[in-house]
DRENDO-1510 file (C-alpha; in Angstrom, 1 decimal, always signed):
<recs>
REC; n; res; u; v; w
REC; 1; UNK; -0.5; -6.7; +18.9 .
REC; 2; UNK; +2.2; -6.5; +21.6 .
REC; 3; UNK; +3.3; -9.8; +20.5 .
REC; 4; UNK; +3.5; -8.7; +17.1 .
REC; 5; UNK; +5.2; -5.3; +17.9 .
REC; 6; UNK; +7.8; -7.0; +20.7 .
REC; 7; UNK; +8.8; -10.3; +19.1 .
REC; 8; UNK; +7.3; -11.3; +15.8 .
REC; 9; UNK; +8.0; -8.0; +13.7 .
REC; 10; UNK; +11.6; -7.7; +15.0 .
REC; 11; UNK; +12.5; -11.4; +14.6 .
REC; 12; UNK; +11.3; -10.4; +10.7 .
REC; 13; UNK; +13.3; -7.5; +10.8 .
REC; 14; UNK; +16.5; -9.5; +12.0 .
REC; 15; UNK; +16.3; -11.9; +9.0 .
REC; 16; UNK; +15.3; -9.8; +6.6 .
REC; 17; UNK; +19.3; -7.7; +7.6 .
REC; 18; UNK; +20.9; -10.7; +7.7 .
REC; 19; UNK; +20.2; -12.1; +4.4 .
REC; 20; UNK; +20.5; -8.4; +2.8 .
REC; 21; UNK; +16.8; -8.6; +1.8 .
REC; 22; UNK; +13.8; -5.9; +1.2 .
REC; 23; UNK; +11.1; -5.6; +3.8 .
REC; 24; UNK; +7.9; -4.0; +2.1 .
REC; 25; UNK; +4.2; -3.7; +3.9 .
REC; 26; UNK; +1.5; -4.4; +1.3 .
REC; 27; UNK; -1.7; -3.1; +1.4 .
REC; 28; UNK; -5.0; -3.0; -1.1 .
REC; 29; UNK; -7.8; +0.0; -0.8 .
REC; 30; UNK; -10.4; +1.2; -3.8 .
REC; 31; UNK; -11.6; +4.4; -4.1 .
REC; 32; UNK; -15.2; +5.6; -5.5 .
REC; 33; UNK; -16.7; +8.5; -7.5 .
REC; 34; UNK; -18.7; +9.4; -4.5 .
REC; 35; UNK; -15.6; +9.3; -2.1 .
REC; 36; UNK; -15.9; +12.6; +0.4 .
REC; 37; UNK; -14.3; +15.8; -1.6 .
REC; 38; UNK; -13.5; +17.2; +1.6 .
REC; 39; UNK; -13.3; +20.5; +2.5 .
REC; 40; UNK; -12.4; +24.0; +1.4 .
REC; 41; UNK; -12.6; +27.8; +1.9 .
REC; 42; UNK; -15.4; +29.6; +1.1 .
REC; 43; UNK; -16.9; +33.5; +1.8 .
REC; 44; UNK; -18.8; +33.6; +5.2 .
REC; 45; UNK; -22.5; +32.4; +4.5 .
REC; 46; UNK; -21.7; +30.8; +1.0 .
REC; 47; UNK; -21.3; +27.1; +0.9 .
REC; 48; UNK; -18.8; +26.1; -1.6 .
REC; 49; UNK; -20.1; +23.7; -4.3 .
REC; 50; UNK; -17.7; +20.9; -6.2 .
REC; 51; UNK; -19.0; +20.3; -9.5 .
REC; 52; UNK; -18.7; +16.4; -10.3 .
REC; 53; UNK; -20.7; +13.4; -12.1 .
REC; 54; UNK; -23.5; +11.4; -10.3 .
REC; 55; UNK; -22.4; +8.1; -11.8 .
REC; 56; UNK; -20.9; +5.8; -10.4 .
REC; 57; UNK; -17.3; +4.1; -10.6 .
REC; 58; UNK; -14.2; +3.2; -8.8 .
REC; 59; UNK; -11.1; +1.2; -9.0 .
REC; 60; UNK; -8.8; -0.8; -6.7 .
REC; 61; UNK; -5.3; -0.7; -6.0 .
REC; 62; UNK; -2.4; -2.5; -4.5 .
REC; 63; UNK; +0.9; -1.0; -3.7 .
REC; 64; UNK; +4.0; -2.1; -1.6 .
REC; 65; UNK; +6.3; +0.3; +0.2 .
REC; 66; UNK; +9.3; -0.1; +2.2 .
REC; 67; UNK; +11.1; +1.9; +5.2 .
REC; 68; UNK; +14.0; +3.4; +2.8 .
REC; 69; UNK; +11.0; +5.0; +0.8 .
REC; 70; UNK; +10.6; +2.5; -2.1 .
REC; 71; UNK; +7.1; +2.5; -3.7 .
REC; 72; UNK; +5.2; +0.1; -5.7 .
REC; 73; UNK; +1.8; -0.2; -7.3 .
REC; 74; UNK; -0.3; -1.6; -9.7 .
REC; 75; UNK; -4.2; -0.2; -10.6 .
REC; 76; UNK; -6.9; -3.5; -10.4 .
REC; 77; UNK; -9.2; -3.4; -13.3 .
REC; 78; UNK; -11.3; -5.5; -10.9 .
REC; 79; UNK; -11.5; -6.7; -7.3 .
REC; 80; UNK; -7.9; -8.3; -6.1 .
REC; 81; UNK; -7.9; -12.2; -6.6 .
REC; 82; UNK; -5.1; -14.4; -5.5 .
REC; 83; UNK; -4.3; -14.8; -9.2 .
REC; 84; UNK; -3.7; -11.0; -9.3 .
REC; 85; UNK; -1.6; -11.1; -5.7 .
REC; 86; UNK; +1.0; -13.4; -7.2 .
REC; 87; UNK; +1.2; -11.2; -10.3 .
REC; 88; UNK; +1.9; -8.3; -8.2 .
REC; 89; UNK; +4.6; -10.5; -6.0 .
REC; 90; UNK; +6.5; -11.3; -8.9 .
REC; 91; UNK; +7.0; -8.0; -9.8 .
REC; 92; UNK; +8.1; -7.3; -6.4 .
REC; 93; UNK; +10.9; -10.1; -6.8 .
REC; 94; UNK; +12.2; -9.2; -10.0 .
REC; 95; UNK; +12.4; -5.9; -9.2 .
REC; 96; UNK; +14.5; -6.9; -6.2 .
REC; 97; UNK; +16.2; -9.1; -8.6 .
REC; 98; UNK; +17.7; -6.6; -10.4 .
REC; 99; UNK; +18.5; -4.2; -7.7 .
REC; 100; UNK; +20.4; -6.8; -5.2 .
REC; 101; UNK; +17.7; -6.5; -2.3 .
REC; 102; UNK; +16.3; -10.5; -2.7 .
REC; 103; UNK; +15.0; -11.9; -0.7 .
REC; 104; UNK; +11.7; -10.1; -0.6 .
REC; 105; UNK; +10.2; -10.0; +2.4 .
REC; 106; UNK; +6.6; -8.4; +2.5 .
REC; 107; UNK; +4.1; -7.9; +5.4 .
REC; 108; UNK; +0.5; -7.9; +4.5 .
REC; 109; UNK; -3.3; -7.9; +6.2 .
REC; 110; UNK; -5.6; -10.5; +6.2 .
REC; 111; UNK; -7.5; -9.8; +3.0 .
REC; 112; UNK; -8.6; -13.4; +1.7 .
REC; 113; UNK; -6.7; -13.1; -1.6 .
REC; 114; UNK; -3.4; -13.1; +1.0 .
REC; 115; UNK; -4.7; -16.3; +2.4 .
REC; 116; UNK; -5.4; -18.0; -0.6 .
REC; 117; UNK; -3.6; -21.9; -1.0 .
REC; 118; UNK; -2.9; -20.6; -4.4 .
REC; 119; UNK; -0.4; -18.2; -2.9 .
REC; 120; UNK; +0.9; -20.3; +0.3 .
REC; 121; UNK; +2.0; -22.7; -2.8 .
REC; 122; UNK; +3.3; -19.8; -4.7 .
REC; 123; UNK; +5.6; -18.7; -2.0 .
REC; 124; UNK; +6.8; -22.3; -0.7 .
REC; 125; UNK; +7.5; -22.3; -4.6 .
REC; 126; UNK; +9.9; -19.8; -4.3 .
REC; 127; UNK; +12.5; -21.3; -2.1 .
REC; 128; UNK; +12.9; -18.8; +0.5 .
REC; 129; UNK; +13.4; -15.8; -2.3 .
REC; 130; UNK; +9.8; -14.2; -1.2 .
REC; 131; UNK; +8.1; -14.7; +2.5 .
REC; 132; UNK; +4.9; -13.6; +3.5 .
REC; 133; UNK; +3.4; -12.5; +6.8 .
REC; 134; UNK; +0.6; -11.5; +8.2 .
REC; 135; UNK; -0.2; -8.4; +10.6 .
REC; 136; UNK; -2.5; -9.3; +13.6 .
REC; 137; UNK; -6.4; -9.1; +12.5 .
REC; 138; UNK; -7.9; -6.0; +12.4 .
REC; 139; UNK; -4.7; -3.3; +13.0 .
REC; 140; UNK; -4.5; -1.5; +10.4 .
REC; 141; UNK; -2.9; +1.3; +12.5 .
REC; 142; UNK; -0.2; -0.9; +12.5 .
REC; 143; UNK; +0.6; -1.5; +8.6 .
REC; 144; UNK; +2.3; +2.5; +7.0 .
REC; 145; UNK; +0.8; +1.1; +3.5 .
REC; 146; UNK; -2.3; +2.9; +5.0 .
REC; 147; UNK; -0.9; +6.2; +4.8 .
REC; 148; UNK; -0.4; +6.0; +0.3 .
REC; 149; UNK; -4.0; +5.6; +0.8 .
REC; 150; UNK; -4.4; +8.9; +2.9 .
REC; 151; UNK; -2.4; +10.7; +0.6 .
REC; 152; UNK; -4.0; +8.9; -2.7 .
REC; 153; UNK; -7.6; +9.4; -1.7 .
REC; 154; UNK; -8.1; +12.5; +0.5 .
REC; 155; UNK; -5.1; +14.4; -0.7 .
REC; 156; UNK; -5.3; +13.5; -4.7 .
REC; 157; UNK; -8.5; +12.2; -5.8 .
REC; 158; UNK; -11.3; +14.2; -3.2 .
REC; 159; UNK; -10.0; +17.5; -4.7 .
REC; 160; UNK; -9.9; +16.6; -8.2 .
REC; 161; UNK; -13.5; +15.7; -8.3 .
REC; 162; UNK; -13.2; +13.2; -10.9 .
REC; 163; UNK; -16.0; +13.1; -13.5 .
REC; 164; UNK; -14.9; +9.7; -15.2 .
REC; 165; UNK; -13.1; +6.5; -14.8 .
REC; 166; UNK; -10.5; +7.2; -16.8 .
REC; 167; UNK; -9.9; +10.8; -15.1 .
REC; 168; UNK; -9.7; +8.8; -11.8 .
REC; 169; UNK; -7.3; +6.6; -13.2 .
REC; 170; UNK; -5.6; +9.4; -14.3 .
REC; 171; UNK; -5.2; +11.2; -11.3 .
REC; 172; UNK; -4.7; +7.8; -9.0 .
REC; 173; UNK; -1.8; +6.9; -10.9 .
REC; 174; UNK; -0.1; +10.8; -11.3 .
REC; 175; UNK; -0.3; +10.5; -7.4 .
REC; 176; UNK; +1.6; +7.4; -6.9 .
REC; 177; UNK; +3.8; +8.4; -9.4 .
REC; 178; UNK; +4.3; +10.8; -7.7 .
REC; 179; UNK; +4.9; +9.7; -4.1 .
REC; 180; UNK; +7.5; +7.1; -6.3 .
REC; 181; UNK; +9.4; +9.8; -7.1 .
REC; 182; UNK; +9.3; +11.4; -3.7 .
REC; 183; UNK; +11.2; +8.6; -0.9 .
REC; 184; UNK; +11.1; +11.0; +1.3 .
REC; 185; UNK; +7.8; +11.3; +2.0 .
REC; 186; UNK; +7.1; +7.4; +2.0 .
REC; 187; UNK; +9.8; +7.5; +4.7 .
REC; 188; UNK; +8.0; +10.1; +6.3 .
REC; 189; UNK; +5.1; +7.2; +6.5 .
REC; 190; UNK; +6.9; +5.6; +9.0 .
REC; 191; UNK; +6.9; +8.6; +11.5 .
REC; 192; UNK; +3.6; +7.7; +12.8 .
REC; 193; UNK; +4.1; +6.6; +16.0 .
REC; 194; UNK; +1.8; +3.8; +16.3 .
REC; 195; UNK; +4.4; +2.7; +13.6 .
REC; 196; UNK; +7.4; +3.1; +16.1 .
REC; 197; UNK; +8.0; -0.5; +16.0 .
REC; 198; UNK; +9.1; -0.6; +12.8 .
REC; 199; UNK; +11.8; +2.2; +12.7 .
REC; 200; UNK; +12.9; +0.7; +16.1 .
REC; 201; UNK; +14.3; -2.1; +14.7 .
REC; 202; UNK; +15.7; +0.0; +11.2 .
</recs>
């Protein structure tokens, strides 16, 4: 992790300024109908109750975010393949296509859809207009994507109690909306300061 932090992330950094590119940090997470609903106020001696469904659903998604407070996404109807990675890559460079920050440079975990030969052939594909690395095994602390899923789950989905699939869908994608049309809270991701390595080098 010191390696990563010390050398490896700022020597990324460094190249992705000098070719005028777009750093994002990836990240995947699902969330279920019987995700915690958290807490809430209630008169001494009377537990509050959350009415909700007991059946049971979920959904995954995959966004992208960057340091200036860019957001992507894109809601899974099923679990993330490698397939579904590349789809979401391309997105990623053509949006940066079209708004001059190519090459796209994006940092992501070790889920095995990351580390599939279908996408090491996609990228070497590419010609140097995406590149993909990979965060030390097991640190999350150290990838901001995490915190979309903190403010996705716990601060959007666990209060709305949602009593269907499409209500969760619903309300998954109003959040991210949301936080797309709010940089300065994505930027505000970056403030943690196990993530001080990253605005460091900004």
């Amino acid at each position: 992790m010191a390696r990563w932090r010390e050398i490896e992330y700022p020597t990324i950094a460094a190249q992705a300024k000098a070719t005028g590119g777009t750093m994002f940090f990836v990240d995947e997470a699902g969330v279920r109908s019987d995700y915690h609903a958290g807490t809430t106020w209630a008169p001494v001696a009377k537990t509050p109750a959350v009415r909700t469904t007991g059946a049971r659903f979920g959904l995954n998604m995959i966004s992208a975010i960057s340091a200036q407070g860019a957001l992507r996404f894109s809601i899974l109807t099923g679990t993330l393949t490698a397939a579904g990675f590349i789809a979401f890559l391309k997105r990623l460079m053509h949006d940066a296509e079209h708004t001059g920050g190519d090459p796209v440079f994006c940092i992501v975990d070790n889920h095995p859809a990351h580390r599939a030969k279908a996408v090491d052939r996609f990228v070497d594909s590419t010609d140097g207009a995406l590149r993909l690395y990979r965060l030390r095994a097991y640190s999350p602390q150290l990838n901001p994507d995490e915190w979309v899923w903190k403010n996705v789950k716990h601060d959007g989905v666990a209060p709305a109690a949602p009593h269907g699939p499409d209500q969760m869908k619903a309300v998954v994608t109003a959040r991210l909306r949301r936080l797309q049309r709010l940089p300065q809270i994505v930027r505000g991701f970056f403030g943690d300061p196990e993530l001080a390595y990253i605005t460091a080098v900004a």
